[in-house]
N, C-alpha and C positions, 0 to 999 in steps of 0.2 A: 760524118753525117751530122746535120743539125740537131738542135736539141728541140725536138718537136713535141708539144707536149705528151704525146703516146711514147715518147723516150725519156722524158725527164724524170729524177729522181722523185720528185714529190706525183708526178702522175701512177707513177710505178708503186709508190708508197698507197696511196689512191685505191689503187686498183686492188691492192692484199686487201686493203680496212675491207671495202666494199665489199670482197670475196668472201670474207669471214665472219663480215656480219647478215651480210643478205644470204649469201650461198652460193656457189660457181655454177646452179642452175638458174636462177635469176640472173645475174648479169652476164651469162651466156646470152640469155635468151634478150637481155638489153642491147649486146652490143649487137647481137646477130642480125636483128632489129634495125641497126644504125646508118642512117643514109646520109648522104651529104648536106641536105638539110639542119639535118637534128647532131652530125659528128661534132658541131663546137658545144653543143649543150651538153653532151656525153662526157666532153674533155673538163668544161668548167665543173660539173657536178664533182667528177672524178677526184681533179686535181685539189679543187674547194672545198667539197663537205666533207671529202670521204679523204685525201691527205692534208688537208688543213684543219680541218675542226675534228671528223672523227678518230683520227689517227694520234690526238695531242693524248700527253699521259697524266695530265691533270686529273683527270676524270676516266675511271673505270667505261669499259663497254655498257655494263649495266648501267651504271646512271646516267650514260647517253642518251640508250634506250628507252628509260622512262622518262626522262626531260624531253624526247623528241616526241614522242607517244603523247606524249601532256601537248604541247605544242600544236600537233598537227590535231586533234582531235579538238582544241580552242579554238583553230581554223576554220573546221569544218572539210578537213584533207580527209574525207572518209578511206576512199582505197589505199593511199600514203600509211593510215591508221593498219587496216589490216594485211599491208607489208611488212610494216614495224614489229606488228605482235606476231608475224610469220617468225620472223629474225632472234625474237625473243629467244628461241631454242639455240641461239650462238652468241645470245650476248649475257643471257642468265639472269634477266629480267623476268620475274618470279606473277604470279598471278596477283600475288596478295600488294605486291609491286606498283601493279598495272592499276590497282582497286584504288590505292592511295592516292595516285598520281590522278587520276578521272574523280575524285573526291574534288582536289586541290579545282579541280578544271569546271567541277560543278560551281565552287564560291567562284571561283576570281575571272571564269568566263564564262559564266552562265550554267542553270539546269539541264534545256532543251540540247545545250553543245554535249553534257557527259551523259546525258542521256541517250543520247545515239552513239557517241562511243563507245555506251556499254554496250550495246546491241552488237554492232561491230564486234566491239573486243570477245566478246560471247561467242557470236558465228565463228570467227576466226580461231578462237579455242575448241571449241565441238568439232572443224573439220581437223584442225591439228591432231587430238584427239582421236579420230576416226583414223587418222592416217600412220597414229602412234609416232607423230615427231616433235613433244614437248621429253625436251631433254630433262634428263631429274625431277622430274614430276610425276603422281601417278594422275592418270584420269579421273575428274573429280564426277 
């Protein structure tokens, strides 16, 4: 069989990160999703963020987490944003965490950007919260 990216070592590596940082109900519901269209975007995400950068052991899960969280919310990635702080419950990226890192995102990319992230990251806590799936935390 060829080494098609859905078989190779680093897509398969990929595919764990992804599992275990998002949840095997998220990329259920990504691949289930997946049409011929969008299957090479599925593969590069796959193969790129999630066995190439999120899978390196430089860097814990958690400070992934809040460098990706800072990032995307600098952006302006609103829903990326409350993926991310979903994932928090599997990567161990902390509240007080998330506060720091939207701090940083207030000076060095603007107010109005961490201002809205907080709102995000807020929402996304309160339903977390209601749903009771922030890991080692209690409900504040």
């Amino acid at each position: 069989m060829a080494n098609t990216p859905q078989t190779s070592e680093r897509y398969s590596k990929g595919l764990a990160t992804r599992r275990a940082v998002l949840g095997d109900a998220h990329v259920d519901r990504a691949l289930a999703n997946e049409t011929p269209f969008d299957q090479p975007f599925q593969e590069l995400i796959t193969e790129t963020a999630w066995g190439n950068v999120w899978s390196r052991e430089t860097w814990s899960k958690r400070e992934r987490s809040i460098v990706t969280i800072a990032l995307l919310a600098a952006l302006g990635q609103h829903e990326e944003v409350a993926m991310h702080v979903r994932a928090t419950k599997n990567t161990g990226a902390s509240r007080e965490d998330l506060c720091e890192a939207l701090l940083h995102v207030a000076i060095y990319a603007g107010v109005p950007a961490a201002n809205h992230a907080f709102k995000i990251v807020k929402a996304a806590y309160a339903e977390m919260d209601a749903a009771g799936k922030v890991a080692g935390e209690e409900a504040e």
